[in-house]
C-alpha positions as CSV (number, residue, x, y, z in Angstrom):
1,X,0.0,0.0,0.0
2,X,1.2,3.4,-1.0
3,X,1.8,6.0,1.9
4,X,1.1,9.8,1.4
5,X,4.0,12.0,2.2
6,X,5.0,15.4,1.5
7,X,8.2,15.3,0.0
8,X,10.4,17.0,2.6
9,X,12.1,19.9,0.5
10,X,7.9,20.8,-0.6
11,X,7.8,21.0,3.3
12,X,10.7,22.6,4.2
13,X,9.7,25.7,1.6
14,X,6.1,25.9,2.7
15,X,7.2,26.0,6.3
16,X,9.4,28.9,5.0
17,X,6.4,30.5,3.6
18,X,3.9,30.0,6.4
19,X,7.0,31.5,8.6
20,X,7.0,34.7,7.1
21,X,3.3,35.4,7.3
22,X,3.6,33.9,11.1
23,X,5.8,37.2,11.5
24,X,4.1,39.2,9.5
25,X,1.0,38.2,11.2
26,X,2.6,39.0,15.0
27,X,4.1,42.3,13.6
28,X,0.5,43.7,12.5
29,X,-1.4,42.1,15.6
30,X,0.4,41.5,18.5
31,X,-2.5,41.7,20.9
32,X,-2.4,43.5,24.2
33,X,0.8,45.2,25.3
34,X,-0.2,44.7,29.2
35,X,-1.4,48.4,29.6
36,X,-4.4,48.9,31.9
37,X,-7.0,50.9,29.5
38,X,-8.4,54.3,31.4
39,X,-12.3,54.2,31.4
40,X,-12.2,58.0,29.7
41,X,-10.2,60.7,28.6
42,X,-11.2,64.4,30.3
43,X,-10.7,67.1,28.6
44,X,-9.9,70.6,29.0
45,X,-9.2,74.0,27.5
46,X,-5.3,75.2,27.8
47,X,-6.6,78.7,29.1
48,X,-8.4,76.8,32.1
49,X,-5.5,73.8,32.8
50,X,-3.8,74.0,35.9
51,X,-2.8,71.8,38.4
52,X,-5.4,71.3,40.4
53,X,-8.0,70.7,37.7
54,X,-7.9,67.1,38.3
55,X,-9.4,68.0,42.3
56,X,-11.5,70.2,41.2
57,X,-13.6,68.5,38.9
58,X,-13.5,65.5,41.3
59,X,-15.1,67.9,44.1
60,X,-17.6,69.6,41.5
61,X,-18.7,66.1,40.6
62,X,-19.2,64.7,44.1
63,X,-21.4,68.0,45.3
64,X,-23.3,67.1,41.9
65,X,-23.7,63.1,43.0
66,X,-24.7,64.7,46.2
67,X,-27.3,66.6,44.6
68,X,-28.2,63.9,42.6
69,X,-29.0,61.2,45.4
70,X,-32.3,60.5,44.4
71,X,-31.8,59.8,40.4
72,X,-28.7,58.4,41.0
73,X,-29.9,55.8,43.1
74,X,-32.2,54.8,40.6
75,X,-29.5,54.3,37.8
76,X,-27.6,52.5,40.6
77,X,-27.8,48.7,39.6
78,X,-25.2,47.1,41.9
79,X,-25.2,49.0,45.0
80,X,-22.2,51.1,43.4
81,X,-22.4,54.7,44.7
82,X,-21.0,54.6,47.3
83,X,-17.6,53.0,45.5
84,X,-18.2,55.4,42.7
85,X,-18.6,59.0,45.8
86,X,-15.3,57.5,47.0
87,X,-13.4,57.1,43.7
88,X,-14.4,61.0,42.8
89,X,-13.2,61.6,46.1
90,X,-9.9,60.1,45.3
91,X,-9.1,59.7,41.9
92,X,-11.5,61.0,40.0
93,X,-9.6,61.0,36.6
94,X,-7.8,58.3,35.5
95,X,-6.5,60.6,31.9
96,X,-6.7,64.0,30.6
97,X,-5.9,66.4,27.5
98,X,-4.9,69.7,27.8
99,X,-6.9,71.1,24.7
100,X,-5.3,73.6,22.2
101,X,-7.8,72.3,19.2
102,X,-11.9,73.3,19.3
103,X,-11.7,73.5,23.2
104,X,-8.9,76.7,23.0
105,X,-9.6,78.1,19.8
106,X,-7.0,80.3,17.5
107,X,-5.0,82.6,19.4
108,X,-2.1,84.9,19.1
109,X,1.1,83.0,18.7
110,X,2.2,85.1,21.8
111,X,-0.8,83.5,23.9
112,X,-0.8,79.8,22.3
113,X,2.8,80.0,23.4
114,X,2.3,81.1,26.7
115,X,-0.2,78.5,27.4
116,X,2.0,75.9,26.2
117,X,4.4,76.6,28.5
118,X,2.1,76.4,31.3
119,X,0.8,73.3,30.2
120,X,4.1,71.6,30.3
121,X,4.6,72.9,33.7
122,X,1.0,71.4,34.7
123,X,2.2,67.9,33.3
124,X,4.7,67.7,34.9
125,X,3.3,68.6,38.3
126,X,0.9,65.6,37.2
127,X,3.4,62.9,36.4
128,X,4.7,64.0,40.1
129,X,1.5,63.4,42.0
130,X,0.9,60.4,39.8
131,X,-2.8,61.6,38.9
132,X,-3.8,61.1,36.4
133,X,-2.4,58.3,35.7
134,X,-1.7,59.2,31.8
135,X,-2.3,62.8,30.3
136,X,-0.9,64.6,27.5
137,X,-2.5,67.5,25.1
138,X,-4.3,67.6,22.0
139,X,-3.1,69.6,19.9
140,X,-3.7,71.2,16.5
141,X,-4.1,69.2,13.6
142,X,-2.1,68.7,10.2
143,X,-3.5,70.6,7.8
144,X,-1.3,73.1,6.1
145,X,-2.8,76.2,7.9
146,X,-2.6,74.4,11.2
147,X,0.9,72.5,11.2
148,X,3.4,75.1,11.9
149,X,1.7,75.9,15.2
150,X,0.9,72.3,16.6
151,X,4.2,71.1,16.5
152,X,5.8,74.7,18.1
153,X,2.9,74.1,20.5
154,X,3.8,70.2,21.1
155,X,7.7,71.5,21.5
156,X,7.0,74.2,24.3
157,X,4.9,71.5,26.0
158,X,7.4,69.0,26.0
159,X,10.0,71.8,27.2
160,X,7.6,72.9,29.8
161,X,7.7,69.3,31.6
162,X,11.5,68.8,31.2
163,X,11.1,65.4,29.5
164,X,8.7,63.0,28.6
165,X,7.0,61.2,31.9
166,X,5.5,57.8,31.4
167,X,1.9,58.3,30.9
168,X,2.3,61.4,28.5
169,X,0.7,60.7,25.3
170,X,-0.4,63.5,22.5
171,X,-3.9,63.3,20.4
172,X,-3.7,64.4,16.5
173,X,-7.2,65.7,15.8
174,X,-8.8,65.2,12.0
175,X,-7.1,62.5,10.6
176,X,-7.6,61.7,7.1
177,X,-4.7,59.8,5.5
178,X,-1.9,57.1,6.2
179,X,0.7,60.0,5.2
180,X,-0.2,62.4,8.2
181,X,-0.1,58.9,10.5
182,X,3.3,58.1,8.8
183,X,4.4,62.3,9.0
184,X,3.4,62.4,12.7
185,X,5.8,58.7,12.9
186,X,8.7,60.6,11.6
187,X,8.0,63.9,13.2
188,X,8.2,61.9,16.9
189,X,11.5,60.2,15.4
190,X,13.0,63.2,14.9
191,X,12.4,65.1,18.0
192,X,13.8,62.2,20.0
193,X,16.9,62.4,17.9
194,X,17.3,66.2,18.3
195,X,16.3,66.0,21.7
196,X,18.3,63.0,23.2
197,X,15.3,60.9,23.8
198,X,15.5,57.3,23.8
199,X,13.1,55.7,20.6
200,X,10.3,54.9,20.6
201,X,9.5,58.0,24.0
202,X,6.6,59.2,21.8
203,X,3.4,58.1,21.3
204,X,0.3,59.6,20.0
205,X,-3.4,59.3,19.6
206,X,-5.2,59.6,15.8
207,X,-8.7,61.2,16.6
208,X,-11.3,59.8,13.7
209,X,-13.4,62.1,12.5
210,X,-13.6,62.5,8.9
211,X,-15.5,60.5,6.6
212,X,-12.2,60.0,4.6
213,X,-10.3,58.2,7.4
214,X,-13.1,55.4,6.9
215,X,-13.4,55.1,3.1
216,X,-11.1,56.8,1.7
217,X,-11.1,58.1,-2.3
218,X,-9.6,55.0,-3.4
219,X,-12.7,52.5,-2.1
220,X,-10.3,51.3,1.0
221,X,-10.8,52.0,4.6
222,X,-7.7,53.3,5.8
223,X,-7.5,53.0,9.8
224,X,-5.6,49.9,9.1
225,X,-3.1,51.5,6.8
226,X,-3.0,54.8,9.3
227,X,-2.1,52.2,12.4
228,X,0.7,50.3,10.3
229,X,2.1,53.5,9.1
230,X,2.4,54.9,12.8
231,X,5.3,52.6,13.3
232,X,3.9,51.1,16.9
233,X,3.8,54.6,18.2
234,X,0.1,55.2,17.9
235,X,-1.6,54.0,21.1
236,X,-5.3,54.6,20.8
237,X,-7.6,56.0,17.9
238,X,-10.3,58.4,19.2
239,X,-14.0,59.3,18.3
240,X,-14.7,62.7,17.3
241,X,-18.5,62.7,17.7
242,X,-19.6,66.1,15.9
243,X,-16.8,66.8,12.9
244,X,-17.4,63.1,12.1
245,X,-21.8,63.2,11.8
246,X,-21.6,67.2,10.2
247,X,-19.3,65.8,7.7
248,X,-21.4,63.2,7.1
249,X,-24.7,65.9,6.3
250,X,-26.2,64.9,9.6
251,X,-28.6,67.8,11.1
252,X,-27.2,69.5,14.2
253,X,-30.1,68.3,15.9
254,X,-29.3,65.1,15.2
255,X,-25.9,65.0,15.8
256,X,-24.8,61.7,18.8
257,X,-23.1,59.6,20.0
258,X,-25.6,57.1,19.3
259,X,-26.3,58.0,15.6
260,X,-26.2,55.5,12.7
261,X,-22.8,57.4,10.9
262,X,-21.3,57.2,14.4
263,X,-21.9,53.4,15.1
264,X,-20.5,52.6,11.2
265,X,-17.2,54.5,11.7
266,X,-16.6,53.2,15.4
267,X,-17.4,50.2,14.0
268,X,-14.9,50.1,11.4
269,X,-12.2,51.7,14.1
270,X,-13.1,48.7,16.4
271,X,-12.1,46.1,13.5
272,X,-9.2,47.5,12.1
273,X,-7.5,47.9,15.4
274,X,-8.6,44.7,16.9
275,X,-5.5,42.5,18.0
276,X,-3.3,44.9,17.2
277,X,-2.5,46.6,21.2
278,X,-4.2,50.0,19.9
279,X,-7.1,51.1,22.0
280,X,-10.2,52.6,20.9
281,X,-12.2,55.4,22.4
282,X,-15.4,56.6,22.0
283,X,-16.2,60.3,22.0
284,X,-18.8,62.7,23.8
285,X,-21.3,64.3,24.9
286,X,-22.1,68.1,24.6
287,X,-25.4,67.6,27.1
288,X,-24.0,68.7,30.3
289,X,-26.2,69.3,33.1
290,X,-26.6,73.2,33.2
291,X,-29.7,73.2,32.0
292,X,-31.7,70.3,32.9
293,X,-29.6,67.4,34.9
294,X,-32.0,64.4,35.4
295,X,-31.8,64.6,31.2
296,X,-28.3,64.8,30.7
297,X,-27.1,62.7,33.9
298,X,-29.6,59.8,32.4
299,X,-28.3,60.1,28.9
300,X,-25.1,60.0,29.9
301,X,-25.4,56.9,32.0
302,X,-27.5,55.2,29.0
303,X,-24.5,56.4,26.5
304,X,-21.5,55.2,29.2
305,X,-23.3,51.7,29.4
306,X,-24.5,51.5,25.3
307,X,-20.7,51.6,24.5
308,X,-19.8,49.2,26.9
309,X,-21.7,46.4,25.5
310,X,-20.3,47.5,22.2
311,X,-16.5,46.7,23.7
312,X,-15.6,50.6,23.9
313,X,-14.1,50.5,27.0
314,X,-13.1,54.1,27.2
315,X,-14.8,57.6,26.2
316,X,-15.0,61.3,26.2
317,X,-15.4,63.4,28.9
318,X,-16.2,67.0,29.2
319,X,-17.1,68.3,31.9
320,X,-17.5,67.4,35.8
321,X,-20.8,65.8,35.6
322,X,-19.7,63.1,33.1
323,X,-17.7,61.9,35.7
324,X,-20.5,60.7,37.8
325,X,-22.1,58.5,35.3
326,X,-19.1,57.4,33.4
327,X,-17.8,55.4,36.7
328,X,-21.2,54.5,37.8
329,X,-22.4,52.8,34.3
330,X,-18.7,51.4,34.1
331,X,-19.3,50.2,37.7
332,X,-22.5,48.9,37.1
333,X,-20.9,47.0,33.5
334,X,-18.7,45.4,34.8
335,X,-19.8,44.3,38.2
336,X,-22.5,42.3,36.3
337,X,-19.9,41.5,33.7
338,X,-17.8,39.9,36.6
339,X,-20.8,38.4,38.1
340,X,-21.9,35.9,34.8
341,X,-18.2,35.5,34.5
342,X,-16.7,34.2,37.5
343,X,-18.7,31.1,37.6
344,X,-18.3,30.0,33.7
345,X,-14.6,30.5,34.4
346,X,-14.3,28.8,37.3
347,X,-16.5,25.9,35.3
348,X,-13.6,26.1,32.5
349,X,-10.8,25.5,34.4
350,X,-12.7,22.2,35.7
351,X,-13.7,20.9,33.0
352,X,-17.4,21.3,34.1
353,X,-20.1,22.4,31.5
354,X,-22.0,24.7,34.2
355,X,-24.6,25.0,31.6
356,X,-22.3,26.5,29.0
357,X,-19.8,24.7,26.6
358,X,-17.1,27.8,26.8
359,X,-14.1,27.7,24.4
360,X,-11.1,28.8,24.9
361,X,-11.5,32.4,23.1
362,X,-14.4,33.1,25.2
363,X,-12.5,31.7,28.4
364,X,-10.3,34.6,26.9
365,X,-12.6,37.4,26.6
366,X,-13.9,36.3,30.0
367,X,-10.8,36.9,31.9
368,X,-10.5,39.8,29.7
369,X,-13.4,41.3,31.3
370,X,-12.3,40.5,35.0
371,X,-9.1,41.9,34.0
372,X,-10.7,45.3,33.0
373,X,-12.9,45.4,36.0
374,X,-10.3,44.8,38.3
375,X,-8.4,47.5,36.6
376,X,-10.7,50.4,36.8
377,X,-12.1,49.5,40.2
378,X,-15.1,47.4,40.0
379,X,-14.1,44.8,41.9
380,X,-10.9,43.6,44.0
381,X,-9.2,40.7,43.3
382,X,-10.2,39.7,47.2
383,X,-13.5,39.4,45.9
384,X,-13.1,36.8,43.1
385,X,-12.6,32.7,43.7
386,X,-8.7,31.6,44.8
387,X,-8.5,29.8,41.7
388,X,-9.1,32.9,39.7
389,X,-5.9,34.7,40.3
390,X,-5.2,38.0,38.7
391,X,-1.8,35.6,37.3
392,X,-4.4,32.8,36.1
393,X,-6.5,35.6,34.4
394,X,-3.4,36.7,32.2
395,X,-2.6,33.1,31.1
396,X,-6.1,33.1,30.1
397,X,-6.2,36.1,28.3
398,X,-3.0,35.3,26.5
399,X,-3.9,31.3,26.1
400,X,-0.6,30.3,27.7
401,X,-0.5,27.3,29.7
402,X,-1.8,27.5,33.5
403,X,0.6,26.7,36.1
């Protein structure tokens, strides 16, 4: 009887082959680089940055919980409040932007510089208190009328802090093509040379919101492109919620978070940067409470927890009120998350059905979501089974062998 066999030099080259798109595979998605995800990004104007902003919104959005108790108890599903009062009271922000784009405005060289300066001094007061956690600006964007001035305005910030502290990370609004992503790559590389920094110091954000940076003229949709073309140095790709849906036609009236144009483009950001380590942000919210707070305090919440179950973990915010809702809806999220998870993971790990057949990728995204709830505060890792150690999580997450 005949035996099938591949001839060995047919194997030899098509292990060759299946090699180089192994690497090519690893170099385009390498998964999670082991950084915790903030829940949101808080913004604020460089003519109102100093270094107490950070306090002060936490107190301004504790004496509006306080205000609040009624309503908030309501949206409370898990007995959170309490958690979420202390965490303003402590750490209210886990990451902010200093804003020289649509929350400054166009100033005077003489001014823009000014307030650069200062907001390299705040930064750095920041990356000494260790809160936030990361920070950074946004700053001007790329087009040719725009250029000159965000990078003299990037420059005087990063001269203001005296270095680049871990945590600091910089947000490029309206991008709309691989080239600025590669520009902005090469731009970093050079600042590191002429300044003496080690490679690879900075890292920025591409903010998404125009049309073009999701099909572009040529048919393609080119976030993938734009993330390859960053050279590793782009770390998350926000939302911009309004420039995106007016581009797009839609009526101001219309314009949300939760509009049909904005689900298709966060959709599209959420595929081409899955598995590859970059994070994805959604954006905000111009209801603020001013006006009429049970309306904006319950859309906020119902916006917080919509993105969650979409798997955008992190989002806008823009003023102290947002705070509130963000942590209690990301509370709430992942409390239950943890809750339906625990017990099909402990069920996984012995072999026991429990009433669900889980495989190994959703063992994965199960630990995943433990992992993010532990990070942001939701629950301590005192709470969860023995067996499910934060260690035992990881090996999960990253399908490695248990120990």
């Amino acid at each position: 009887m005949t035996s099938t066999r591949l001839p060995e030099n047919v194997r030899a080259r098509i292990e060759s082959m299946l090699d180089s798109v192994d690497a090519e595979l690893q170099a385009h998605y390498p998964g999670p680089d082991g950084r915790d995800q903030p829940i949101h990004t808080a913004y604020v104007g460089a003519d109102r940055a100093t270094v107490e902003t950070p306090k002060e919104w936490g107190a301004a959005a504790v004496e509006l919980l306080d205000s609040q108790q009624t309503l908030l108890s309501e949206l409370d599903a898990t007995g959170s409040l309490a958690a979420v009062r202390t965490r303003l009271e402590q750490e209210p922000i886990q990451d902010m932007r200093i804003d020289f784009e649509d929350g400054y405005g166009f100033r005077s060289d003489a001014e823009e510089d000014a307030a650069a300066a200062n907001a390299g001094a705040v930064l750095g007061a920041w990356a000494n208190n260790g809160a936030p956690h990361s920070f950074g600006i946004r700053m001007k964007g790329l087009a040719g009328n725009e250029r000159r001035r965000a990078l003299r305005t990037l420059e005087l910030v990063l001269d203001g802090m005296g270095g680049v502290p871990e945590g600091f990370v910089f947000t490029v609004p309206k991008i709309r093509s691989a080239g600025q992503a590669a520009a902005l790559a090469a731009m970093c590389e050079g600042i590191e040379r002429g300044s003496g920094l080690a490679e690879g110091t900075l890292r920025f954000e591409l903010q998404i919101e125009s049309p073009q940076a999701i099909i572009a003229a040529d048919g393609t949709a080119p976030i993938a492109t734009m993330i390859a073309a960053s050279g590793q140095r782009c770390s998350a790709l926000h939302f911009g919620t309004y420039d995106y849906t007016a581009a797009c036609g839609v009526a101001a009236t219309d314009q949300a978070l939760d509009h049909p144009a904005a689900d298709f483009a966060k959709s599209v950001m959420q595929v081409a940067a899955a598995q590859t380590g970059v994070w994805i942000c959604d954006g905000s919210t111009q209801i603020v409470p001013d006006g009429d707070p049970e309306f904006a305090l319950r859309n906020h919440h119902r916006l917080v927890g919509r993105a969650l179950t979409r798997g955008y973990y992190q989002g806008w915010d823009m003023h102290p009120a947002h705070l509130v809702t963000r942590w209690l809806a990301t509370y709430d999220f992942f409390r239950k998350a943890i809750d339906v998870a625990v017990p099909r993971l402990e069920a996984y790990l012995d072999r026991r059905s429990g009433g669900v057949m889980d495989e190994p990728a959703t063992a994965e995204a199960l630990a995943a979501t433990v992992l993010r709830g532990l990070s942001c505060g939701a629950r301590t890792a005192g709470e969860l089974p023995a067996q499910l150690t934060p260690e035992t999580l990881r090996a999960l997450v990253a399908r490695t062998p248990l120990s």
